[in-house]
N, C-alpha and C positions, 0 to 999 in steps of 0.2 A: 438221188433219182429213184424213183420206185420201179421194183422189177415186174415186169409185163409176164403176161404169160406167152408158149411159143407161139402163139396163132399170130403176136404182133408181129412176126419175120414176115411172114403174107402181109398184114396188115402197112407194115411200113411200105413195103414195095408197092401194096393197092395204091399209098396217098400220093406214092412218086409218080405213080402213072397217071394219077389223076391232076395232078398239079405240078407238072411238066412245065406247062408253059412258065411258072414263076420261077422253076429252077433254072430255067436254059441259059441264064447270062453266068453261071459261076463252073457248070462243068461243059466240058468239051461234048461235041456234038455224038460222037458215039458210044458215050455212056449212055445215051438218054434217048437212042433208038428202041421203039415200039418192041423190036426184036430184042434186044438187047435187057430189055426191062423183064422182058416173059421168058426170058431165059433164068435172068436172077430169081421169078416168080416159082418157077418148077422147082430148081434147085433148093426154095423157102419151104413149096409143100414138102418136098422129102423130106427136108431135114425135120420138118415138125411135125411128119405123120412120123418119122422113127422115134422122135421122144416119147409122142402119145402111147407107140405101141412097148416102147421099154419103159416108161414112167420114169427114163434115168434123168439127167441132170449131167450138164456135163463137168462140174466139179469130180462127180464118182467118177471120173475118169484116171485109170492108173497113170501116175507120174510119170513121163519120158526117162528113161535112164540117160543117163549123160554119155555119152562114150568116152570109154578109158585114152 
């Protein structure tokens, strides 16, 4: 699968909301509240306006230590 850039995390959630009606038979009805959708939307900008403005990737991310 080819990798997207971050703008597709908004981009996915714009197609969910636009084509809601063909999803509604396979998830439960309050996944796919208007509210519900523009909530995961905010949460898409943030995270991809903090990439754009760290340029990071979340690979560079330091490994979790494990607990002893």
């Amino acid at each position: 699968m080819a990798k997207r850039p971050a703008e597709s995390l908004v981009a996915g959630i714009d197609s969910v909301l636009k084509r809601k009606d063909r999803l509604r038979r396979g998830f439960p009805d309050y996944l796919l509240t208007k509210r519900t959708l523009n909530r995961w939307r905010a949460l898409a900008e943030s995270i991809d306006a903090r990439f754009r403005q760290d340029g990071s990737k979340l690979s560079k991310r330091p490994a979790r230590k494990s607990a002893p």
